[in-house]
N, C-alpha and C positions, 0 to 999 in steps of 0.2 A: 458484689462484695464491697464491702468499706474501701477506702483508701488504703488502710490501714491495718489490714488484715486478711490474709490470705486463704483460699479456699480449703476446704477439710484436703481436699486431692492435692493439693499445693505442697498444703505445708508437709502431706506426709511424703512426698518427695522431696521435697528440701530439707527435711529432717532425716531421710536416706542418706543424702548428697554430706550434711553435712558429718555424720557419724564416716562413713565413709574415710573423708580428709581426715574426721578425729583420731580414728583409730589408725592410718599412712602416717599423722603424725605425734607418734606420743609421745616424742621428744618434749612435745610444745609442754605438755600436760600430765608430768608424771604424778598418779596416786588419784587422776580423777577418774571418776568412773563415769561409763556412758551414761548411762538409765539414769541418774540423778540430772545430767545435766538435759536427759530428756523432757524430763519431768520438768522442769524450769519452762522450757520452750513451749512445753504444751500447754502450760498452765500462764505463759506470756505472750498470749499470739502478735501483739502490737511488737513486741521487742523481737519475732519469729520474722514481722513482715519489716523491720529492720536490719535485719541480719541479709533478706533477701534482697533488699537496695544495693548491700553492700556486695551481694554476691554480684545483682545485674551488673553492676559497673567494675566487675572485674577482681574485685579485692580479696576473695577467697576468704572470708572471715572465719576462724580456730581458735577455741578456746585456747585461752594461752595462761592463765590462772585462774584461782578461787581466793577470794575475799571471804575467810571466816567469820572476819566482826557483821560483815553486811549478808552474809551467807547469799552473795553472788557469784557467778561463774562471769570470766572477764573474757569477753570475746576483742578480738584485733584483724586488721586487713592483714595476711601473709602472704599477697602475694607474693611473688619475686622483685619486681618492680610495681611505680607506685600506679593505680589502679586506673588502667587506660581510661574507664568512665568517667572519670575523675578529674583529669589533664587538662590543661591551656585554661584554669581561671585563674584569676586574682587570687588573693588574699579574702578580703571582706567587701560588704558593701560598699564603702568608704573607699575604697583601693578602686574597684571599679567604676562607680561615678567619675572619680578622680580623672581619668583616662579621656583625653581628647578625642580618641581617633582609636579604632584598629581596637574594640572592644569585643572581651573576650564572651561566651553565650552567660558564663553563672563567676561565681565566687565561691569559694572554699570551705569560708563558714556558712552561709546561706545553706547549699549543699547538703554541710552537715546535720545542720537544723532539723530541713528536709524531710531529714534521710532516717532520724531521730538517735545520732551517734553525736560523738562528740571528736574534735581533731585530738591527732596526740599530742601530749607534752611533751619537752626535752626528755625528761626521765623516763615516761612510759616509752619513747621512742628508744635511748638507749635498753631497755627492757627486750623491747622486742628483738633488739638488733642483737641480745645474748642468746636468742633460739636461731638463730642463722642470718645468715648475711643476705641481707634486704637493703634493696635501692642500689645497685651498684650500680648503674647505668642512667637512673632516674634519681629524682628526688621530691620531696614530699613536702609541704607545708605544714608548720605544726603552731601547737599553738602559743600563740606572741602576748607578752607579759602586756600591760596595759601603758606601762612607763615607755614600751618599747613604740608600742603602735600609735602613742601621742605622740611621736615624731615622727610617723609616717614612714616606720619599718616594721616589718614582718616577717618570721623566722621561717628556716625551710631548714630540711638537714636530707644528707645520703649514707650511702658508704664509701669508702675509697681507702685503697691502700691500706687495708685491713683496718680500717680505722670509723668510728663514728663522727663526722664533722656537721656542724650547725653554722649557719652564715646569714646573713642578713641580706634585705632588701627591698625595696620600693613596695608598699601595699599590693599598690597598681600593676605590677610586674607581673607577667605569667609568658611560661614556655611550653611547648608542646611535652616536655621531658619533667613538670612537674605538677603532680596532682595533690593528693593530701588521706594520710591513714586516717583509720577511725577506731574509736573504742567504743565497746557496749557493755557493760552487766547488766546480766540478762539475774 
């Protein structure tokens, strides 16, 4: 099979897998219906064998709205914490290079690229953080305005204290405790 595309047997187990979490979590996704969003996945195997990167690494990816204007269904990592797969990079390629010594294996965005998702933004992050409390323990990389990362910071955010907090930090920086969400319209 392609890179890029998963087997008929594949996908119709990860299309089990992921109806499955849709329907445990309908909180995420009230008024959408499965079978439409089936229909998407079937008819987008590239954006199917994306959804499954995000699974490998951990992120449990759940429709979590519908874009009417674009008539896409918006998928997001939910796990609990941010996606063990995921953890101990950088920022970007730029943050990594950067790094003397004690270099982490990928970077964030790279990653994303990848992976054919995209990091969240401030916004889409606080979004998600209104269908339940994610990253309490972790935190996540998201993604850094352009004015921010020509000074050689890069944003991350968690949760804490009932609260969504966003904080800056060296490109180059990476912890074992933070990796980075993803989004997809599918």
């Amino acid at each position: 099979m392609p890179k890029d595309k998963l087997s008929p047997e594949e996908s119709e187990k990860f299309i089990r897998e992921l109806q499955a979490r849709f329907k445990k979590n309908m909180q995420r996704h009230q008024g959408v219906e499965w079978s439409s969003v089936q229909s998407k996945l079937e008819a987008n195997p590239e954006k199917l064998w994306s959804l499954n990167e995000m699974e490998i690494t951990e992120g449990e990816p759940d429709v979590v709205g519908y874009d009417g204007k674009s008539a896409e269904y918006i998928f997001m990592d939910c796990s609990a914490e941010s996606p063990k797969g995921r953890r101990s990079t950088c920022y970007d390629r730029e943050g990594l290079e950067s790094r003397k010594e004690h270099r982490p294996d990928n970077n964030a965005v790279d990653m994303a690229a990848e992976m054919g998702i995209e990091l969240l933004n401030e916004e889409q992050y606080r979004e998600l953080q209104k269908l339940g409390n994610f990253d309490a323990k972790t935190s996540s990389w998201i993604h850094t305005p352009d004015a921010i990362r020509k000074l050689g910071g890069a944003l991350f955010a968690d949760y804490r204290y009932g609260a969504v907090f966003v904080y800056h930090n060296g490109a180059q920086s990476y912890y074992a405790a933070r990796g980075f969400r993803g989004i997809l319209r599918v």
